[in-house]
Structure formats: C-alpha cells, structure tokens
C-alpha positions in Angstrom: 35.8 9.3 37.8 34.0 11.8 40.2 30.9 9.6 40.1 33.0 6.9 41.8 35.0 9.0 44.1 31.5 10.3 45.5 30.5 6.5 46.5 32.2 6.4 49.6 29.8 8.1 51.7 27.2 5.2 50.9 28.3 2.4 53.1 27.7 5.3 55.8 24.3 5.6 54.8 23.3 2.4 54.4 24.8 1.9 58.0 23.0 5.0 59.7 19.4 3.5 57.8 20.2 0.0 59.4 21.3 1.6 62.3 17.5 3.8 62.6 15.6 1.1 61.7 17.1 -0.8 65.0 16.3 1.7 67.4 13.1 2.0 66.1 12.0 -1.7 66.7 13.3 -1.9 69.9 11.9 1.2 70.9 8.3 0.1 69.7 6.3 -1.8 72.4 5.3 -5.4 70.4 3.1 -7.6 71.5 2.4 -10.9 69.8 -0.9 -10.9 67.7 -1.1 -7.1 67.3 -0.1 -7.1 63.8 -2.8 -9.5 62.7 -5.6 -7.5 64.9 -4.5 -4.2 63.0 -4.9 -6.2 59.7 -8.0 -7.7 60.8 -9.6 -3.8 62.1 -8.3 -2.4 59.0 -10.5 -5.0 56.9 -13.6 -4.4 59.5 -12.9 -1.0 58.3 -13.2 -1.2 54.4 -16.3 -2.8 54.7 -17.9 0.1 56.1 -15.7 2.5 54.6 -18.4 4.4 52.3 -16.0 5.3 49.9 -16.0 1.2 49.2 -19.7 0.8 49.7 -20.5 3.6 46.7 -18.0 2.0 44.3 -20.1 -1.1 44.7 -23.5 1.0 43.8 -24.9 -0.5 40.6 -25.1 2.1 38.3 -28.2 4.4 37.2 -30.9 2.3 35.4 -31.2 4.5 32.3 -28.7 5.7 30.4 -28.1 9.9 29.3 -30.0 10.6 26.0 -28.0 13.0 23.4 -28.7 15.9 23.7 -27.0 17.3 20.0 -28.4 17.2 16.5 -26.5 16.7 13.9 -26.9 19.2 10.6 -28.1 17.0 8.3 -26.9 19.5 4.9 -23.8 17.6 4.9 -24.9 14.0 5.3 -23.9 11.2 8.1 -26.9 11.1 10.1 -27.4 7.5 9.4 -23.8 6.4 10.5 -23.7 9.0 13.2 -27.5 7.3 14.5 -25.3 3.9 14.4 -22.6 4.9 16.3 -24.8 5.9 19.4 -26.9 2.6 19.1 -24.0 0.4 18.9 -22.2 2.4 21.7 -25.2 2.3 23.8 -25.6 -1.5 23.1 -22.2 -2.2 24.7 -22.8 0.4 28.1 -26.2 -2.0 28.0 -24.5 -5.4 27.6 -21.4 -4.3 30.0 -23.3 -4.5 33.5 -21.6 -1.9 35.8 -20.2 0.5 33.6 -22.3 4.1 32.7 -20.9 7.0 30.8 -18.9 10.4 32.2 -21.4 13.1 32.1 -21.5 15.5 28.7 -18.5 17.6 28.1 -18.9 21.3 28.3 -18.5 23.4 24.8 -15.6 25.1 25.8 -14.0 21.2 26.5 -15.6 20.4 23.4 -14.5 23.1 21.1 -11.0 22.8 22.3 -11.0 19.1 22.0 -12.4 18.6 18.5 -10.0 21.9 17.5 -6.7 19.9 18.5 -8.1 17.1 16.6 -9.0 18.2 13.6 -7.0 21.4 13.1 -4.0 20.6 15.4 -4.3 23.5 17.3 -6.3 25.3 20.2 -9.0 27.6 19.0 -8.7 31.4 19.1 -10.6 33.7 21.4 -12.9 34.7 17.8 -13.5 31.2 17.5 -15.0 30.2 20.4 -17.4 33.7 20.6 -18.5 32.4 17.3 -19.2 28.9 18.4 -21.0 30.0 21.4 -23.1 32.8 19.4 -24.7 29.2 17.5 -27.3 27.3 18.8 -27.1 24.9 21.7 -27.9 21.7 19.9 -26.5 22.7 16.6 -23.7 24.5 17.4 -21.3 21.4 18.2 -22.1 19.7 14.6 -21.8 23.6 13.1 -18.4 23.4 14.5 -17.4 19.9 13.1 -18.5 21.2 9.8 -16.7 24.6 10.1 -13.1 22.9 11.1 -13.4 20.3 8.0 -14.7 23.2 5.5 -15.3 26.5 6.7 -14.6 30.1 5.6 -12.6 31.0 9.3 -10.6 27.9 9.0 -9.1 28.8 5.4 -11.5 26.3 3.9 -10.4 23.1 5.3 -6.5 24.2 4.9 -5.5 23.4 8.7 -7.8 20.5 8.6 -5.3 19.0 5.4 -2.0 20.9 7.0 -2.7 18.8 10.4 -3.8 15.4 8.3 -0.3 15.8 6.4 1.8 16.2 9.6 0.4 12.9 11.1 0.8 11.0 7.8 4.2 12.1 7.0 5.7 10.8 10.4 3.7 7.6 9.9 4.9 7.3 6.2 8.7 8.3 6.7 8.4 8.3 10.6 10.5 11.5 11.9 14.1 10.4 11.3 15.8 8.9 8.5 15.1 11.4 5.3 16.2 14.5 5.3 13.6 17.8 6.0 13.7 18.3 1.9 12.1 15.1 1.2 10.0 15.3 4.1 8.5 18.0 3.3 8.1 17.2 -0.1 5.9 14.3 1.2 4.0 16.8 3.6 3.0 18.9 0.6 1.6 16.0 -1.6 -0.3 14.9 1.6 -2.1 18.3 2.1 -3.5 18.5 -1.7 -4.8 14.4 -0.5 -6.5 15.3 2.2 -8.0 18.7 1.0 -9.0 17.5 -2.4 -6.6 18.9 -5.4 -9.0 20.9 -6.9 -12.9 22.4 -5.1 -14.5 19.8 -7.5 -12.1 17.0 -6.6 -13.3 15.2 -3.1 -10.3 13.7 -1.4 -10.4 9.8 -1.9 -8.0 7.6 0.3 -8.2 4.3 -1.7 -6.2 6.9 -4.6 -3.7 8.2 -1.8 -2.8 4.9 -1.3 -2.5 3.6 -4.4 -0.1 6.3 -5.4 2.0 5.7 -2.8 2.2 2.2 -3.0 2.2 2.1 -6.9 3.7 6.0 -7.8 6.9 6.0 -10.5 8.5 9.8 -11.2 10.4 12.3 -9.6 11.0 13.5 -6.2 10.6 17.3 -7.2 7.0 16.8 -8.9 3.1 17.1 -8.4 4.1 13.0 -7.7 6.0 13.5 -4.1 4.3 10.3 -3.4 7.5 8.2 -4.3 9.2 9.5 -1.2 7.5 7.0 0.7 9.0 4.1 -1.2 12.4 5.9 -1.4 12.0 6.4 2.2 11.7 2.5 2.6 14.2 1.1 0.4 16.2 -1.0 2.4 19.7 -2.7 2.2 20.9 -2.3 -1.4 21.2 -6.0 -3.2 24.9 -6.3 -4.3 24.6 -9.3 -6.4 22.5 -10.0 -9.5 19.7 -7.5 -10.1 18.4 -9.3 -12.8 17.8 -12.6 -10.2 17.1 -10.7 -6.6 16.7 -7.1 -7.7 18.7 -4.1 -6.4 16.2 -3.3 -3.3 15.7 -5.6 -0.7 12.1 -3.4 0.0 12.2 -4.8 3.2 10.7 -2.0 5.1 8.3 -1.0 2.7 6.7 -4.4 2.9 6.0 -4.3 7.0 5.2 -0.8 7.0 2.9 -1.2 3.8 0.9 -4.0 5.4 0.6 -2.2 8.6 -0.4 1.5 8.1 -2.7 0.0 5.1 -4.5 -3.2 5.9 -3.6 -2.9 9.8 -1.3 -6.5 9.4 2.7 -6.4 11.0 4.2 -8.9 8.5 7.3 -8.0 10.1 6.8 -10.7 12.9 7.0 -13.5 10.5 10.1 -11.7 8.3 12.5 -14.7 9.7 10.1 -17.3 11.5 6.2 -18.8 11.1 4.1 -16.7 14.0 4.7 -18.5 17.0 1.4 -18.5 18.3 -0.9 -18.2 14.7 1.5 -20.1 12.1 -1.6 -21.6 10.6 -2.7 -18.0 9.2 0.5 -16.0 9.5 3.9 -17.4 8.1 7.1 -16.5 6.3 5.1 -17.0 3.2 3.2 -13.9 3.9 6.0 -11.6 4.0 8.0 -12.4 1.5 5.2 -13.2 -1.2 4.3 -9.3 -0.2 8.0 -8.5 -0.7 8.1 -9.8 -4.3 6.1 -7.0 -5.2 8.6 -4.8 -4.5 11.1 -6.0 -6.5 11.0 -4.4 -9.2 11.7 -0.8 -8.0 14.6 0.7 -9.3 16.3 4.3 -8.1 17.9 7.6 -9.6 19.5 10.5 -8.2 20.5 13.4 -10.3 24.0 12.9 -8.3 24.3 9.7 -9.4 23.2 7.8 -5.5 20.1 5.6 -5.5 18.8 6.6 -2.2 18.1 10.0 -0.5 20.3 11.1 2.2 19.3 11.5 5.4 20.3 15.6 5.2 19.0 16.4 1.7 21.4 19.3 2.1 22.9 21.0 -1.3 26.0 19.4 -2.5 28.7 22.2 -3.5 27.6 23.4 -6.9 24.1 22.5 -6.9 21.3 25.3 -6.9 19.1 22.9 -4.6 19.3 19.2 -3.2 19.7 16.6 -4.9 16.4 14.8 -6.5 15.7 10.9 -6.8 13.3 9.4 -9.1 11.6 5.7 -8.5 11.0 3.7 -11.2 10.1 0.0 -12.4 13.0 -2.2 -14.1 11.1 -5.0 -16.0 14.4 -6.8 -16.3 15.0 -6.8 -12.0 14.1 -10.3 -10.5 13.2 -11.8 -13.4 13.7 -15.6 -13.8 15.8 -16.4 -17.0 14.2 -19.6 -17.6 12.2 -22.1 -16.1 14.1 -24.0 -15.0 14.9 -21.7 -12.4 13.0 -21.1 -9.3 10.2 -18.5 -9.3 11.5 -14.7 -7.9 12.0 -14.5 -3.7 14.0 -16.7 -1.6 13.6 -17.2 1.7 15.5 -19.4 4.2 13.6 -21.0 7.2 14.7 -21.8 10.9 15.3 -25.2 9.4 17.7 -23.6 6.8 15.3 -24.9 3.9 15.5 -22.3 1.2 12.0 -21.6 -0.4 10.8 -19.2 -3.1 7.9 -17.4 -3.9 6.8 -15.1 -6.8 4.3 -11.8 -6.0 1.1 -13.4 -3.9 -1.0 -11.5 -1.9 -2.2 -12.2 2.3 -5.4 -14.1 1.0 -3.0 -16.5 -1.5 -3.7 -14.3 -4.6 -1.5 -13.9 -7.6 -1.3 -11.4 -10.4 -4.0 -12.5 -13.7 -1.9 -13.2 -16.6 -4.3 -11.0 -17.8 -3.4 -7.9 -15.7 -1.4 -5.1 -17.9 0.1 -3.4 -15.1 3.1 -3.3 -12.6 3.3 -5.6 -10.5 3.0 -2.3 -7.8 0.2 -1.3 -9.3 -1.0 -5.1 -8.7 -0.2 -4.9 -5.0 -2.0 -1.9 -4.7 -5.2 -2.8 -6.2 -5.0 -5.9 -4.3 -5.0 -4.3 -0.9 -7.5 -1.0 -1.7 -9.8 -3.9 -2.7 -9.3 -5.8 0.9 -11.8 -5.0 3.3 -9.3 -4.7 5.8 -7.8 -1.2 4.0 -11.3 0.7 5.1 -11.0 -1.0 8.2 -7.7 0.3 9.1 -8.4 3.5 8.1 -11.7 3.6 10.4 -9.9 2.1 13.4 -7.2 4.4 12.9 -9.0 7.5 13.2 -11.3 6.5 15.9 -8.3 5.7 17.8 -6.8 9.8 16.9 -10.2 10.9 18.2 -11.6 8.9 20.9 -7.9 8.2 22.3 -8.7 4.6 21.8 -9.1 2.8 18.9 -11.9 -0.5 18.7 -9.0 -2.8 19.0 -7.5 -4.3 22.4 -3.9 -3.0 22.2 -2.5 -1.8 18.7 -4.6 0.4 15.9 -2.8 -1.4 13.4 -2.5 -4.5 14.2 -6.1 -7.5 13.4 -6.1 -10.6 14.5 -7.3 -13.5 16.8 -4.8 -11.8 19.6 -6.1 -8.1 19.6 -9.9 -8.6 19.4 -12.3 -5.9 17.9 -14.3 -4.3 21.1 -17.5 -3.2 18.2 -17.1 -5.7 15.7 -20.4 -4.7 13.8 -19.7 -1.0 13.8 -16.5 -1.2 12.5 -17.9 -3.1 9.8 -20.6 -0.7 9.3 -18.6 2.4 9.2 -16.0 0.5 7.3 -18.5 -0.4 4.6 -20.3 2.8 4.0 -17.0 5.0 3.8 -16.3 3.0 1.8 -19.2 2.0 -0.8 -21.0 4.9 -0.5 -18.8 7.8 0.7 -15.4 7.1 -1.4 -13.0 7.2 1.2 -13.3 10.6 2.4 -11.8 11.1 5.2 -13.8 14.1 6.2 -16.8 11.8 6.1 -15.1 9.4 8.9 -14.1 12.9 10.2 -18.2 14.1 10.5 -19.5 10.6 12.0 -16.7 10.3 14.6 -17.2 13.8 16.2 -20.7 14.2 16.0 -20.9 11.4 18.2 -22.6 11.0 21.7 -19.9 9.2 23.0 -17.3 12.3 21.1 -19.1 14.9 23.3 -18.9 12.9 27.1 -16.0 14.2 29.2 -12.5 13.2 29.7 -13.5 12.6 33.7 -14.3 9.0 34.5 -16.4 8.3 37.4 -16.6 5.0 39.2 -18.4 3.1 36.4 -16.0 3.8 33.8 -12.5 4.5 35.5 -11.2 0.6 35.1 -8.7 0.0 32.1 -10.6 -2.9 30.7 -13.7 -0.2 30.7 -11.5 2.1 27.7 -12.7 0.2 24.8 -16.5 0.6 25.9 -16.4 4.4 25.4 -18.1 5.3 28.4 -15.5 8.6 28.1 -13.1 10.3 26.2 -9.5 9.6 27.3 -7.1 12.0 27.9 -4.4 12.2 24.6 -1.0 13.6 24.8 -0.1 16.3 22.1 2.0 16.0 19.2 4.8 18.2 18.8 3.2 20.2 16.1 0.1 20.5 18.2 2.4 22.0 21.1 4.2 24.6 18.8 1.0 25.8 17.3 -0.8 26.0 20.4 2.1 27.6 22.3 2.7 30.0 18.9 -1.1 31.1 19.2 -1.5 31.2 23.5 1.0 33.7 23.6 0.5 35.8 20.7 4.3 35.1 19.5 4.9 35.9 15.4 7.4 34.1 13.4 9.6 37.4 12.4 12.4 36.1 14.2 12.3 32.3 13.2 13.4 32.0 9.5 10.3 30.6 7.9 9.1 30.3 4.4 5.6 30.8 4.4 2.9 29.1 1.6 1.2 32.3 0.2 -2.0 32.2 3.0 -5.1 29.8 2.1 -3.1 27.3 -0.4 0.2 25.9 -1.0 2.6 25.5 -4.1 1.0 23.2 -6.6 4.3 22.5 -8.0 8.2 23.1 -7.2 9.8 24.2 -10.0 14.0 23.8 -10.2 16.0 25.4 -7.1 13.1 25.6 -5.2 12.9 23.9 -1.9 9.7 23.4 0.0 10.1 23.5 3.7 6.7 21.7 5.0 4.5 23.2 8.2 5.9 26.0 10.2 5.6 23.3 12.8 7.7 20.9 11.6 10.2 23.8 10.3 10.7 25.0 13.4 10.7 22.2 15.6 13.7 20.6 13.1 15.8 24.4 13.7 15.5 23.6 17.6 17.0 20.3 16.9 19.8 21.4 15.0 20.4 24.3 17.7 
C-alpha cells in the first residue's frame, strides 16, 4: 500500500524529463549533416587514436621462459615439463595472444594458499617462504601446503578439499548440519590419506560413495551421499519399482564423476545429440540404484533436513543404507526387465542396469549391482578426466572445457585435448589418483605463476581457455571466514565451537556424539540461524 500511494509523483517526472529534453533541442543550433560529420571525425579519430594503434601491435616474437624449478624429491617433473609445452604450443598456434607477465611471490603465495589451504597465509608463512630460494621457493611452497610440518601435515590441505566436496556431494541445503558434517569428516581422512602409510586414492573415494552400505554414525559416512539423493519415495510395489526413485543420485553421480548431465535426457532424447545421448542413458544408470533400501533408528527412511534431537534421544537420529535383493526384481519372465520409462510419444519402455557405453553386469559378477556401477565408471576414462578438468578449473579459474567443468561433449569442446589426456592418464596409471599429485603438476606450472592482470594480448573472453593468465576467482564462504578469522586476529571464545583435538580429527563417533564439521561451516550455519 505505501509503495502505490508513493506513485503519484511519477507522471510529474516523466513530464518535467519530456519537458527538459524539449528545451534542450530547441535550444541547440542544428544544422543538417552535422551529425554525420561528427560521426565521420569521430572515426578519423580512432584511427589515429594510439590507444587503437597499440591494441593492433602484433605481439612479442618470443615468448617468457620459466623462470621456477620444480623440486624434483617429490616427483611430477615430467607432467609439470608437459604442461608448459602444451601451454606454450597453444600461445604458439593462437596468433595474437602472449601471456601476463610472472606473478610476484607475495601474489603467488597468497594465491596458491587460498587454493590449497582455503585461507590467506600468516605473516610467519610468508617470511618463511621468502627466507627459500628464488627458484625453488615457489615449488617448496607447493610441497609445504600439501605436506608440511607448519601446515599440520597436510590437515588444512584435507579440511579445505572436504569443504568443497561436501557442497558438491550434498550441495549446502537439503541435509541437515549433523549429516553434513558427518560427510565432511569422512572426506578429510580421503583426501589426507587414513593412515601416514595409506596415500589417498580417489577411484576408492568414489567407489565408496557410489557403492557404500552401513551406518550414518560410522568410519563409513560415505552413505550420506546416497541418503542425501534419495529422491521421491515409490509408494507402490517395491518388489517391481523399488522404494527409491534414486533419481538425483543418478544425474549428480554421472556429473561430479564422469563429467556427463544425464539429467537433460531424464524425460526426452537430447535435442541436439539424440544419436549419443537419450532417455536410455539415464534410466539404464538409474536401474542401478534400485536396489537401495533405508533405516532410521526412528523408524523414517530419509534424513531430515534439521538432523536436530528428537525429545528423548541422546543425539539425532541415524540412518543406515542398505541393498534389498528382493527390490525391483522381475517375478518371472514373462515380465519386463526392471525400469520403465515413458517417452514424449507415451511409449512405455524398460531397461535393466546398463552402463553409458551399452554395458551390462557379467552374469559372472558377485557383487551389488552398486558395486557394478561403480567399477564401471572408476574404470571409464572419463572419471580421471573429470577429476583433472575439475581441479584445473579450482586452480586456474578455468577449466579446459568451453563452458561447464562437468559437462564433455561435442557442444563444450576441450581447449587441450592431448594434455588432458596426458595428465588424465598418468594420475591415473601411474600416480593412483592422488589428488595431491594433480595438486603438484597444476601449481608448479608456468602458466600457475603468470598474473591475474591481462594485457592487450590476453584480455578477450575467447582468450581464457588459452591460459595466457590466471583469472581472478571469487572466494567461497569458508575461504572468507577463515581469511577474515585470521586478518584480524579474532579467536573463536565467543562462537560456540567444538574443536577437533589440533593436527587430526575423530576417527570414529561413538553414541551421543555429534560431529560438527569445519569451524567454517559451523559458524557460517549459526549466522544463518541468527
């Protein structure tokens, strides 16, 4: 109501502009053809305009050599040497575009800090980093954020890997903080190894959390992700359609690990690529799924968004995932095999559990049919792909794909084609899917180390996926809050925080004991329930 009643002055404004803009023509001497003789002077002048001249300049003939070596104790020259020639090879092959000149240390040291460690570094920090070497120190410091003494022994490195992946995995909404967290815990053991002799290994991350059976509250959070993704609950015939419909665990499942969105062909054939991407792909990935079957020590199948204590209890409520052999199960042949799926036609179809590339579960497999899926896709070459494109896009601010990290095909073209191969293939094959390996070869790159400044080679948006610099990247909120905390000296006394006891976390949660996550995401979630 007082919006409207403060309208009334408009149609007197609009009157007074109209009014202006009259007096202002008639009070302007016009004579015909001085309009186009302005336009035509203002040309005259941009082609002398030097400013237009330099941006037409051809570039400098040779091209910046690195000027960094890379500490060779912990392997990677050989990818790291790849990087720069295949990097190099496009600035060659791209006529008219040349690098940004090399960052300074202090850009570097606070880039490759919020990167790795999700933070700024501390005033101790950088005098330490300077103290090193000039061409070592920047490869020292690569090293020292991954594994070193200062830096808890790769503890942030694993606290700000588990951040990202738990909002990619459960996104930030939709579970509550207890089983959030849960998930954040189980993802800082993956990424920091579960024991000093045990490497982290990806291609075992993600079969856990595509295949993973057990409880909530265990060493095996993993199943969060799953209960996370559930889906509508299927009212009507488990035994037939199961009692998931696992819906958004098969897009998010084909996206985040073999960089494919199944969802746009969920309901209809892709409208411009139906020869390699139709209904047929979702759904045969869905069957999979079926078979999943929920628990909660309350009785409820799914987690609730809160995870608060119910009245009684000595901590939330718990959920296990399990497989029901009996769930979508054909009770005789006669009957059509497992999924149906209606087309824009309304033709019904069906399909039993078949992979992207056609493949079906060996009648000689002895596993789940999960545990099918996820051998299946940690076998694709398309899983180290993702990965690799994934974290060159968190680093470089760009990933080697046109638009989306996650997203391969004939309409989002790879920029470096036989790098991402490369680097896909060796982190693989040789490395084990170490992420601190992708980590080492990333940032001890040439084109890592250039600045964020473009100059008038580079500054064009089709000159991003060349790498000619590094683009500027917002924070996340858990980068903000820990860079903030540590800027202004601030302690946590007053925020109620529980703490992991310093340089580890809980291996386990025992009964009645709730884990709460990163003091990031801890606080940030009491500031949204302010």
């Amino acid at each position: 109501m007082t919006n409207r009643s403060r309208r009334h002055w408009l149609p007197w404004l609009a009157g007074t502009l109209m009014l202006a803009g009259i007096g202002l023509a008639v009070t302007t001497d016009y004579v015909p053809g001085q309009t186009k003789a302005k336009t035509d002077k203002t040309k005259a002048k941009d082609k002398t305009d030097p400013k237009k001249e330099a941006k037409l300049e051809p570039p400098p003939s040779t091209f910046p050599k690195r000027l960094d070596l890379v500490e060779g104790v912990k392997g990677g020259t050989e990818q790291v040497t790849f990087i720069d020639e295949q990097i190099l090879k496009g600035w060659q092959e791209n006529k008219g575009v040349y690098p940004s000149d090399r960052c300074s240390d202090y850009e570097f040291i606070r880039r490759a800090s919020l990167d790795i460690i999700g933070r700024i570094p501390k005033v101790k920090e950088i005098a330490a980093f300077m103290a090193k070497p000039e061409k070592t120190r920047r490869s020292w410091l690569v090293n020292e954020l991954l594994d070193g003494d200062a830096y808890e022994n790769g503890r942030e490195y694993a606290q700000n890997f588990a951040n990202i992946w738990t909002t990619l995995l459960m996104t930030r909404v939709g579970s509550g903080k207890h089983y959030q967290a849960q998930m954040n815990d189980w993802l800082y053991y993956q990424f920091k190894g579960t024991t000093e002799q045990t490497a982290p290994d990806w291609s075992k991350t993600a079969f856990a959390l595509i295949s993973g059976s057990g409880d909530t509250n265990s060493n095996e959070a993993s199943v969060n992700y799953l209960l996370h993704n559930l889906g509508e609950e299927i009212k009507q015939d488990h035994g037939k359609n199961g009692r998931w419909d696992m819906v958004p665990a098969t897009s998010r499942t084909t996206r985040l690990f073999v960089g494919i969105r199944t969802q746009c062909v969920q309901c209809h054939d892709h409208p411009f690529f139906p020869e390699t991407m139709g209904q047929h792909h979702f759904w045969g990935i869905n069957a999979f799924f079926r078979q999943v079957d929920t628990k909660g020590t309350q009785g409820n199948g799914r987690p609730q968004m809160a995870g608060k204590k119910k009245k009684g209890e000595t901590a939330p409520e718990e959920y296990t995932l399990t497989n029901n052999l009996a769930f979508n199960v054909p009770k005789d042949a006669s009957e059509p095999p497992l999924i149906a799926y209606e087309r824009r036609n309304t033709v019904v179809n069906y399909i039993d559990p078949t992979y992207l590339n056609g493949k079906k579960i060996a009648k000689s497999f002895k596993g789940t049919r999960r545990e099918a899926l996820a051998t299946f896709i940690i076998n694709d070459p398309f899983f180290a792909k993702t990965f690799v494109n994934r974290m060159w896009g968190h680093f470089m601010g760009k990933s080697f794909t046109k638009d989306n990290v996650d997203d391969f095909g004939e309409h989002n073209p790879v920029s470096h084609p036989d790098l991402l191969d490369r680097l896909a293939e060796d982190w693989s094959k040789k490395y084990s899917h170490n992420p601190k390996e992708i980590i080492r070869w990333i940032c001890n790159s040439q084109a890592y180390s250039l600045s964020s400044k473009a100059n008038r080679w580079n500054d064009k948006m089709e000159d991003e996926t060349l790498f000619a610099r590094v683009l500027l990247k917002p924070m996340t909120p858990e980068q903000m809050f820990e860079s903030v905390m540590l800027a202004t000296g601030s302690d946590m006394e007053d925020i109620k925080i529980k703490l992991p006891p310093k340089g580890k976390k809980r291996h386990a949660l025992g009964a009645g004991q709730e884990c709460q996550g990163s003091v990031a995401q801890q606080v940030s979630r009491q500031f949204r329930q302010r």
